[in-house]
C-alpha positions as CSV (number, residue, x, y, z in Angstrom):
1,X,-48.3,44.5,-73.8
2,X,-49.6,40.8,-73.6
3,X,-47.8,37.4,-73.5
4,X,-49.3,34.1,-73.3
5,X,-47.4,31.1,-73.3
6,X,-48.6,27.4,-73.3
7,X,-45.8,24.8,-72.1
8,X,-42.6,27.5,-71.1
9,X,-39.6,26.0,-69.8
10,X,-37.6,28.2,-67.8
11,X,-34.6,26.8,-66.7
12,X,-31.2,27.6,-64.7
13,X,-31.2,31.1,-66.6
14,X,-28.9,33.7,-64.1
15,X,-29.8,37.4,-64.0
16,X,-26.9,39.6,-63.7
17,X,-27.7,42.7,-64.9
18,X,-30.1,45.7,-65.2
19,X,-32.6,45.5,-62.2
20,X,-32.1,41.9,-61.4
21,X,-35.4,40.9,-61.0
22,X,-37.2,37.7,-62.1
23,X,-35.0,34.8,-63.4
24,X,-37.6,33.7,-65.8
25,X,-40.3,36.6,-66.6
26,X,-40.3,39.9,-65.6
27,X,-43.2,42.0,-66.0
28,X,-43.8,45.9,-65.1
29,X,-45.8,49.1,-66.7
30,X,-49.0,47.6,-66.6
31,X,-47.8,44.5,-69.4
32,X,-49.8,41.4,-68.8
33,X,-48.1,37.5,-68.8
34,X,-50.4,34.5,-68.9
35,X,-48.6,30.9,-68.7
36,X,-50.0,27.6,-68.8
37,X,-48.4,24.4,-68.6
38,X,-45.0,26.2,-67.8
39,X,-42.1,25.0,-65.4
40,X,-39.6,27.4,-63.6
41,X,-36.6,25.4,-62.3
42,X,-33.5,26.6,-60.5
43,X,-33.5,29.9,-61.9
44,X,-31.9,32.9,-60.0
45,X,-32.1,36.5,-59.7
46,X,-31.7,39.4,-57.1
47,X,-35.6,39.8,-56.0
48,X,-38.0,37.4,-57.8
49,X,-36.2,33.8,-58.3
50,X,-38.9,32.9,-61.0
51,X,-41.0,35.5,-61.9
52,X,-41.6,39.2,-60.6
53,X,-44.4,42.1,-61.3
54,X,-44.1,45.8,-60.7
55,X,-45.6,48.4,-61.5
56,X,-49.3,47.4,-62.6
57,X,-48.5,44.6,-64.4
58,X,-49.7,41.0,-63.9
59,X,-48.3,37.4,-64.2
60,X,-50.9,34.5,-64.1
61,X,-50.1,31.1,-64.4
62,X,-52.0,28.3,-64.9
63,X,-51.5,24.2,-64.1
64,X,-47.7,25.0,-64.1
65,X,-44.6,24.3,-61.5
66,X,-42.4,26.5,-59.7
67,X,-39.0,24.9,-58.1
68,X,-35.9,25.1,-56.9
69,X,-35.8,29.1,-57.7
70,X,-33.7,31.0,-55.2
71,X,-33.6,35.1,-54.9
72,X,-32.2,37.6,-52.0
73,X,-35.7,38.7,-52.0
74,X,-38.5,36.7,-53.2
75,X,-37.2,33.3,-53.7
76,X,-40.4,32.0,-56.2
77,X,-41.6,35.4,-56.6
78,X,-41.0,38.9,-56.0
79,X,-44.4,41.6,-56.2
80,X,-44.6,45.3,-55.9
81,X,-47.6,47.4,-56.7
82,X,-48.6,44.4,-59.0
83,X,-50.3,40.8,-58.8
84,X,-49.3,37.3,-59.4
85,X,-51.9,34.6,-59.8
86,X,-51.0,30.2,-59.7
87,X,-54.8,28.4,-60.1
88,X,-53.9,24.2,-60.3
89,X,-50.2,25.0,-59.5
90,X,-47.1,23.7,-57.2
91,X,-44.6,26.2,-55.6
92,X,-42.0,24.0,-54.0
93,X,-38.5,23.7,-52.5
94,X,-37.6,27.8,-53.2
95,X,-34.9,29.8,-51.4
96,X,-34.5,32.9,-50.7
97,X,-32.3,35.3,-48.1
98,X,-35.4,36.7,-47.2
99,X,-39.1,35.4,-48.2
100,X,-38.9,31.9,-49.7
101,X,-41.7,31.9,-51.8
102,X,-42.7,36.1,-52.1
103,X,-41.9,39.0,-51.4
104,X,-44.8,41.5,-51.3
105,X,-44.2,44.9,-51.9
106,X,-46.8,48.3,-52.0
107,X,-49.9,47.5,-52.6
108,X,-49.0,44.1,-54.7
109,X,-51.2,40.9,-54.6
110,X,-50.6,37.3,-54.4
111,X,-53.3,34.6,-55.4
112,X,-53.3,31.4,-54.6
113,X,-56.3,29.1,-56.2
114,X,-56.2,25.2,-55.7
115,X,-52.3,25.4,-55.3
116,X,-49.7,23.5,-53.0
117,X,-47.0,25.7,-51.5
118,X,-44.9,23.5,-49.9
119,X,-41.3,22.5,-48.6
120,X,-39.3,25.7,-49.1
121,X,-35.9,25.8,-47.9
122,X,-34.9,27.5,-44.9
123,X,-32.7,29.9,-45.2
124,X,-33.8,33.5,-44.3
125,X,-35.4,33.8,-40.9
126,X,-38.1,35.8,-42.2
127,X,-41.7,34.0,-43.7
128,X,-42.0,32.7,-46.6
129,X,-44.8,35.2,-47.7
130,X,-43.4,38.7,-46.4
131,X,-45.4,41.9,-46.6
132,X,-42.9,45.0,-46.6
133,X,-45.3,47.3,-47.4
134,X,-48.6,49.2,-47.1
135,X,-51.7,47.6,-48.6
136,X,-50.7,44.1,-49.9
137,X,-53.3,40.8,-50.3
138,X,-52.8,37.7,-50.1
139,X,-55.9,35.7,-51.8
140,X,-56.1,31.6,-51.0
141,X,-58.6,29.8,-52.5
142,X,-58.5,25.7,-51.1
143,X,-55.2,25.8,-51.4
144,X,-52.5,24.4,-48.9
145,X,-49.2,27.0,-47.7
146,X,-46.9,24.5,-45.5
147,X,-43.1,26.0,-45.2
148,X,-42.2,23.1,-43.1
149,X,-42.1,22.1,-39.6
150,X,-41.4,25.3,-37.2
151,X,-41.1,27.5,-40.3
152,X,-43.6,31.0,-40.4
153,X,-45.6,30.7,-43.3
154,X,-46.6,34.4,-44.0
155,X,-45.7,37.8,-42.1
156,X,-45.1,41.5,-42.0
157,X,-42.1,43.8,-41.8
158,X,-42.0,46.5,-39.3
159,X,-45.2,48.8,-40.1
160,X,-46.1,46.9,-43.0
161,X,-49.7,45.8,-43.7
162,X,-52.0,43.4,-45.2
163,X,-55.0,41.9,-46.1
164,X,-55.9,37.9,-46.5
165,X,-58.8,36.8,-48.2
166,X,-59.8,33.5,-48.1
167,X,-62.3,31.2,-50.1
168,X,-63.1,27.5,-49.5
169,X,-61.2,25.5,-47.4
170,X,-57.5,26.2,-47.1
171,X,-54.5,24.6,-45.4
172,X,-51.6,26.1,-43.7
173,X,-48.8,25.3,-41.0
174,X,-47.4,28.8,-39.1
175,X,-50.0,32.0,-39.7
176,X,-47.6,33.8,-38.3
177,X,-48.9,37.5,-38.9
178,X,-51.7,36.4,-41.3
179,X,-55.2,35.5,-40.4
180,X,-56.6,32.4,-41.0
181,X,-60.4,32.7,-39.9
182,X,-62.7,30.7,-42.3
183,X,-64.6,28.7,-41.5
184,X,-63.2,26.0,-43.2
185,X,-59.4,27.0,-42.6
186,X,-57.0,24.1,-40.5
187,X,-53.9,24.8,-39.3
188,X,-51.7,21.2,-39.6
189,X,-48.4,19.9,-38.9
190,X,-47.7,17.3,-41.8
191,X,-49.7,17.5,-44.7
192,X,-48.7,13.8,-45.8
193,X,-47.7,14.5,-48.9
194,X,-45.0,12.7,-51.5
195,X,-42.2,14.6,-53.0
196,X,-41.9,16.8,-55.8
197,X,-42.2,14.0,-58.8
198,X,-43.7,13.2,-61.7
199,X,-47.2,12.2,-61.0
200,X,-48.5,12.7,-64.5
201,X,-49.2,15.6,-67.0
202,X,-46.7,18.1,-68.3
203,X,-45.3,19.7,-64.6
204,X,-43.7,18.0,-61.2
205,X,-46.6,17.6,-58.4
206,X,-47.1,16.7,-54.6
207,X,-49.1,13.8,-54.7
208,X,-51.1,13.4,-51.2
209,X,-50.9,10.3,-49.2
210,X,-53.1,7.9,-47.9
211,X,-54.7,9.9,-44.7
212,X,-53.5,13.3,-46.1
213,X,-55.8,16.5,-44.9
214,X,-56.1,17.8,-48.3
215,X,-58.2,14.8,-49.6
216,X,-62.0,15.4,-50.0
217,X,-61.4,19.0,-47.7
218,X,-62.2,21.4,-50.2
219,X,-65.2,23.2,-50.8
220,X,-67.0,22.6,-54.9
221,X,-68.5,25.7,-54.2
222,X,-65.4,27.8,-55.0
223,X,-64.6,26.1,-58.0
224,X,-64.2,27.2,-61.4
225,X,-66.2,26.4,-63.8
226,X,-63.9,26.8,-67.2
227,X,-61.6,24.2,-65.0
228,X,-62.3,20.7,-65.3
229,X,-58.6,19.7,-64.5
230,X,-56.3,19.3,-61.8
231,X,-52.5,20.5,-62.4
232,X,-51.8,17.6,-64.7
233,X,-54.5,18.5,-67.2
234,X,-57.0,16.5,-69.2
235,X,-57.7,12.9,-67.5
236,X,-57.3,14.0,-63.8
237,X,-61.0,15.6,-63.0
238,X,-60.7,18.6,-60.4
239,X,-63.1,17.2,-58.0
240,X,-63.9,13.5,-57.1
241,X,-64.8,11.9,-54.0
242,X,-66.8,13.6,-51.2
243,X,-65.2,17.4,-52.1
244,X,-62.8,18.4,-54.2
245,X,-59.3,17.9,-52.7
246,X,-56.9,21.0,-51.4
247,X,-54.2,21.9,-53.6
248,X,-52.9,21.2,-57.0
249,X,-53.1,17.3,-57.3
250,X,-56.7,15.9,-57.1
251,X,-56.4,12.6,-56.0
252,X,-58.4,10.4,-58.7
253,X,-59.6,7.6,-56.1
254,X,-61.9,5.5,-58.8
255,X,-65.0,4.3,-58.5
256,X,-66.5,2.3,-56.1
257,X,-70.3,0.0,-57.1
258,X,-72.0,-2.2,-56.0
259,X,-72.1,-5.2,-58.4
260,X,-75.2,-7.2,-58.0
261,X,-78.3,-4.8,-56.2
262,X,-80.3,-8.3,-55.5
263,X,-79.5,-11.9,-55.0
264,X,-81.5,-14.8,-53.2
265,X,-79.6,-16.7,-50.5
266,X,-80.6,-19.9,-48.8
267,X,-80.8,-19.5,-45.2
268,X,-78.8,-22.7,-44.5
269,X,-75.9,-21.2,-46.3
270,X,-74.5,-19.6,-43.2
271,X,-74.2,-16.1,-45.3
272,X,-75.2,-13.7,-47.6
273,X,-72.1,-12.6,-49.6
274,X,-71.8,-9.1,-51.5
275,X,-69.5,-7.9,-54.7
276,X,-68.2,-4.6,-54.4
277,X,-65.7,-3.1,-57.3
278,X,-63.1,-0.6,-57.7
279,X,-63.3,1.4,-61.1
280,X,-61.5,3.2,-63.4
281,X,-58.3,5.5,-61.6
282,X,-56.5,3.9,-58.7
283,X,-54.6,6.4,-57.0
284,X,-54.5,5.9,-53.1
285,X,-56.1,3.8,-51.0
286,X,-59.7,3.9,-51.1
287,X,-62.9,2.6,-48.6
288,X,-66.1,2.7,-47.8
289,X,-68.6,2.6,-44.4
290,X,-71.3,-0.5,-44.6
291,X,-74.3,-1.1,-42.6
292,X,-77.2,-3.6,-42.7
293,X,-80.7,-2.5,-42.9
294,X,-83.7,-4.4,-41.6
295,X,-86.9,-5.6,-44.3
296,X,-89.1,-8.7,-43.8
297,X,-85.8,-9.7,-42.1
298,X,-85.3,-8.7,-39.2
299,X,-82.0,-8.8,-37.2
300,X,-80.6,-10.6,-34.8
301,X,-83.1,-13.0,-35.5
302,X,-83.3,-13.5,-39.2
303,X,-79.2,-12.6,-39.6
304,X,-76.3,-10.6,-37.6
305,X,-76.7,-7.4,-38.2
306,X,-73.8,-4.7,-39.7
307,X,-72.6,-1.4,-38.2
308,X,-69.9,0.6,-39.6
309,X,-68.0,-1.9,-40.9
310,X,-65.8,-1.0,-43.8
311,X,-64.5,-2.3,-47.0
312,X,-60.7,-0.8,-48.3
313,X,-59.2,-1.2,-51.1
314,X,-55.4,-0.6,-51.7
315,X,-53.3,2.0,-53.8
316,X,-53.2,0.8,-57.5
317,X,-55.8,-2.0,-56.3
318,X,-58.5,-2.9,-58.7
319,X,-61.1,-5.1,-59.2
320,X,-63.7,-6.9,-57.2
321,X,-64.2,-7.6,-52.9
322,X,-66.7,-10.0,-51.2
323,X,-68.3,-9.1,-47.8
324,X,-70.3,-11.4,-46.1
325,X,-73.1,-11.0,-43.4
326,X,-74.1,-14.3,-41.6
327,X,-77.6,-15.4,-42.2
328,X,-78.9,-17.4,-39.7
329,X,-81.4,-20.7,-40.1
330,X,-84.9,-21.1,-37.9
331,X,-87.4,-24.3,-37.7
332,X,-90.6,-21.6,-38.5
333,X,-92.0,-22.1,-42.0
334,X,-92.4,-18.4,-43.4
335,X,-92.1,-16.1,-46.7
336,X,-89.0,-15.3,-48.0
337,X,-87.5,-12.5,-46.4
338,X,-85.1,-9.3,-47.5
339,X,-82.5,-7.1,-45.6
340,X,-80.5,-4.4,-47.5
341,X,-76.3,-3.7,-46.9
342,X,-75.9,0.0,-47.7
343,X,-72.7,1.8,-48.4
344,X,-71.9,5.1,-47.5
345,X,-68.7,7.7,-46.6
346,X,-66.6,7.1,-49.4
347,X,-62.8,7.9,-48.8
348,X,-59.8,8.9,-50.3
349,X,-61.1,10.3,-53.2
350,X,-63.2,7.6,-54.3
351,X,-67.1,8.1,-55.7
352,X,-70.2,6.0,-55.5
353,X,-71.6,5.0,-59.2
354,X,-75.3,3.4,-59.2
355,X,-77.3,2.4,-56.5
356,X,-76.1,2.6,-52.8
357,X,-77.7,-0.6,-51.5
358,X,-78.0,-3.8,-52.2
359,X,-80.9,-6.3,-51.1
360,X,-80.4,-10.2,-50.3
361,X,-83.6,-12.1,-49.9
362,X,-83.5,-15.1,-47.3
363,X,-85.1,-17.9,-49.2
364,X,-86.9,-20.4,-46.0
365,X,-85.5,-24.1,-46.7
366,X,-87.9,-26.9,-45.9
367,X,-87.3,-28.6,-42.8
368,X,-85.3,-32.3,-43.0
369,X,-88.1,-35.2,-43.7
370,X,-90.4,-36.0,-40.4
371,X,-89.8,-32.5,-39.0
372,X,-92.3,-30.4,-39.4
373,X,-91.4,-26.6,-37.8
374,X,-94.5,-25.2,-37.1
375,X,-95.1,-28.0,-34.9
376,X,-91.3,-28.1,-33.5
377,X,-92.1,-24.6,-32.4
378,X,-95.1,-25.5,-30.6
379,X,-93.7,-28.7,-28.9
380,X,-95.5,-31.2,-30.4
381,X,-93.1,-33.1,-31.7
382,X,-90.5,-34.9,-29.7
């Protein structure tokens, strides 16, 4: 049998009875659940708080949250000789006596693809992902696992095996038994994220923070191409900035231009000034790496040169910024002269729209009356 559902709520449902599993779905004998949009919320059952899948069956779900659930076994989910699947999903704050978040059974697989699993609460010793049997996977694709600070993120029982396959970049605190070996694959300590809140679209998300590890750390080359949106849906674009971001939440940093390309500056005015502006989303704060590049003009001569100097904006902050570069006046009578500023590096989940540089030409100014520079230069004038 088949189920899909679009926009489930699951909430504070109990199972007492029959094989206690799964306090919102249960699946088993090869049926097939497909969710999107859903919330599970403080639901409770022997083995599977949320969901579980035995038996050949599958549960996938889709842009959808998973918190507050608490099981003996399983606290979010409970897997045997089955597979669950979250793409653009958040598994938070679960409990469990043993396994916070899973409990793997058989040969049973868990997927994680562009999900945050984060801040489950302690309460079992064992990990939060816990293999108990033969033949399990656990799949990540740029996703983040972070139990919490001196919590074991994923392990085996006694004589239990599995295998981990990874994709992109992925995140995750304390390995414990699993093996984290991709090339792109960081082990962290705090991955500066907010709490579990509305940050948009139908479901509860962590929202990074400014500095987070997740932002821009992904690899595009894993992503999916049927999904164009993070876990809040339409509006919030799966990949900005630099990379995509790790986890459920893509941070959607705006856009970031230069507003005039050329302008003409007098070389008595003491500097050259250029308008940057922030576009369009606003989340996080936002920069960018500027650098002066020699022309006609040539630095320090013609004007003070810029290295990797920056320009930030603020979260929420909008709108436009000045910077200036000091342009420096001579007595020699020449042609007007150029020198480009060019951005690069954006951060924080910010893009570049249009051009990259921007070009100031020096205009010469004619010397004050009786002055004549060419002959200043050459000392024949007193």
């Amino acid at each position: 049998s088949k189920l899909l559902m679009s926009r489930p709520r699951f909430d504070d449902n109990e199972v007492t009875t029959g094989n206690f599993t799964g306090g919102a779905i249960h699946a088993e004998l090869g049926s097939e659940a497909t969710l999107t949009g859903a919330w599970a919320r403080n639901n409770t059952a022997g083995s599977g708080g949320a969901f579980s899948a035995i038996s050949m069956s599958s549960i996938s779900l889709e842009q959808s949250e998973v918190s507050g659930n608490n099981a003996k076994f399983g606290g979010a989910m409970f897997v045997d000789n089955a597979t669950i699947t979250l793409s653009e999903s958040t598994v938070s704050s679960n409990s469990a006596g043993s396994s916070n978040v899973a409990e793997v059974r058989g040969d049973g697989t868990i997927n994680f693809i562009h999900a945050t699993v984060v801040g489950q609460a302690a309460i079992g010793d064992d990990p939060s992902i816990y293999f108990t049997g033969v033949g399990g996977t656990l799949g990540m694709t740029n996703s983040l696992l972070f139990t919490g600070p001196g919590l074991i993120d994923c392990g085996f029982a006694g004589g239990a095996t599995a295998t981990v396959n990874l994709a992109g970049n992925n995140l995750v605190g304390d390995p414990g038994d699993c093996v984290f070996a991709g090339a792109g694959d960081i082990l962290i300590t705090d991955p500066l994220l907010g709490p579990l809140a509305d940050n948009g679209g139908l479901t509860d998300t962590h929202k990074p923070l400014t500095g987070s590890p997740v932002i821009d750390a992904g690899d595009d080359a894993f992503l999916e191409d049927d999904v164009l949106w993070d876990q809040r849906g339409v509006g919030d674009r799966r990949s900005t900035g630099l990379a995509t971001d790790i986890g459920a939440l893509e941070i959607q940093g705006g856009n970031l231009r230069i507003v005039d390309t050329f302008f003409e500056v007098a070389e008595d005015a003491g500097f050259a000034e250029f308008v940057f502006e922030r576009t369009g989303d606003s989340e996080g704060s936002v920069g960018v790496t500027l650098n002066t590049q020699d022309d006609e003009a040539i630095a320090p001569g013609d004007y003070v040169a810029v290295a990797n100097d920056s320009l930030t904006w603020a979260e929420g902050e909008l709108g436009e910024k000045t910077f200036q570069v000091i342009v420096n006046t001579d007595l020699e009578t020449e042609e007007d002269e150029d020198f480009q500023l060019l951005m690069s590096g954006p951060t924080g989940g910010a893009r570049f729209l249009g051009n990259l540089q921007a070009t100031a030409r020096i205009l010469d100014v004619p010397p004050p009356p009786g002055i004549f520079k060419d002959a200043f230069e050459e000392g024949e004038v007193e």
